[in-house]
C-alpha positions in Angstrom: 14.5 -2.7 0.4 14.1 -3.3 3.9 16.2 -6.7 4.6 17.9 -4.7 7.9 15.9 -4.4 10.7 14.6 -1.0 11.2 11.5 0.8 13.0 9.3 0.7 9.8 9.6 -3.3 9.5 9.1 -3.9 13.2 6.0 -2.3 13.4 5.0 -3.9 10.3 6.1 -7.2 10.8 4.4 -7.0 14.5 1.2 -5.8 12.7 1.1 -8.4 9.7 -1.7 -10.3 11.1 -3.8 -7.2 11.8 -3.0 -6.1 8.2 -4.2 -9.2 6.7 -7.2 -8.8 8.6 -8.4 -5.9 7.0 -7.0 -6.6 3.6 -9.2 -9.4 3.8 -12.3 -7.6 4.4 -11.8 -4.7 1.5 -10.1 -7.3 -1.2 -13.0 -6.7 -3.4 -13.4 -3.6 -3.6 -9.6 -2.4 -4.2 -9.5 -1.0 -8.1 -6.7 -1.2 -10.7 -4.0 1.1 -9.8 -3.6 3.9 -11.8 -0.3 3.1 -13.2 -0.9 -0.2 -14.2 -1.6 0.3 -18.3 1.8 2.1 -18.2 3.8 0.4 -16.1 2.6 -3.3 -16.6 3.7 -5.4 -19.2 1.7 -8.2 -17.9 -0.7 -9.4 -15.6 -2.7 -6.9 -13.6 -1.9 -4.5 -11.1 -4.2 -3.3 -7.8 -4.3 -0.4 -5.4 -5.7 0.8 -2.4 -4.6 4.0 -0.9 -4.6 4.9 2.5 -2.3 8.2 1.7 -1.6 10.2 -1.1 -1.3 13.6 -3.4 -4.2 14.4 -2.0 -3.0 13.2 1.3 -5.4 10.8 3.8 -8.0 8.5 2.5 -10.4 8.8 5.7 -12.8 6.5 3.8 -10.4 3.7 3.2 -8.9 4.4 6.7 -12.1 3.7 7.9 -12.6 0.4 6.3 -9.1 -0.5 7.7 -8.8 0.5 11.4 -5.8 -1.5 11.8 -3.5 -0.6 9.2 -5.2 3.2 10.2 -3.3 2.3 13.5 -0.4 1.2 11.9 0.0 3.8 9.5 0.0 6.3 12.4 3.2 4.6 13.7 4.7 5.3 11.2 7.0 8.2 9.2 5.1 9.1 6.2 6.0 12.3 4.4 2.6 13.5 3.3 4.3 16.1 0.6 5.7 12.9 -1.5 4.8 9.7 0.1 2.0 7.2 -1.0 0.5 4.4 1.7 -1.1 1.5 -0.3 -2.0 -2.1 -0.5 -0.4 -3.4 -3.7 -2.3 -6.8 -5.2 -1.0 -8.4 -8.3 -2.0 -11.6 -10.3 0.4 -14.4 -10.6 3.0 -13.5 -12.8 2.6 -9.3 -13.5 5.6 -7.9 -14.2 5.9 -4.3 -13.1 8.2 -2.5 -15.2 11.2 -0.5 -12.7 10.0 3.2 -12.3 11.5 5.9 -9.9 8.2 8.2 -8.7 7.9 10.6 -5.2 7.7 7.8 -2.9 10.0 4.7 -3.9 
């Protein structure tokens, strides 16, 4: 998806460390992703969003001031888009889907 070098993986790549800063200080608490009973055929599947349908997550942006900052860099549609932290276990496969924001 993003092998060319574009503004959305500059920022992020610039920001990883940052990112995994936070992720590691809410990894416990992120839930099962609502899609994962129908679009996992194995393994398990997280989420944490930051932005959705029912568009910013202030209380997760809170716990994650950096990628707050980061996600304020960048272009998010807020009529279709979604802003997450994805976490799966070793070998989930997610079946291919199409939704509003991939």
């Amino acid at each position: 998806w993003h092998d060319q070098r574009s503004f959305t993986r500059d920022i992020l790549e610039k920001n990883a460390d940052k990112i995994i800063s936070d992720y590691k200080l809410i990894v416990s608490s992120i839930e099962t992703h609502p899609d994962n009973s129908s679009l996992t055929s194995r393994g398990k599947w997280d989420g944490l969003f930051f932005s959705g349908i029912n568009g910013w997550d202030h209380e997760n942006l809170r716990k994650c001031p950096n990628i707050a900052k980061v996600l304020k860099k960048l272009p998010i549609c807020q009529n279709f888009g979604f802003a997450m932290l994805s976490v799966t276990e070793a070998n989930t496969m997610i079946t291919p889907h199409c939704g509003s924001s991939n």
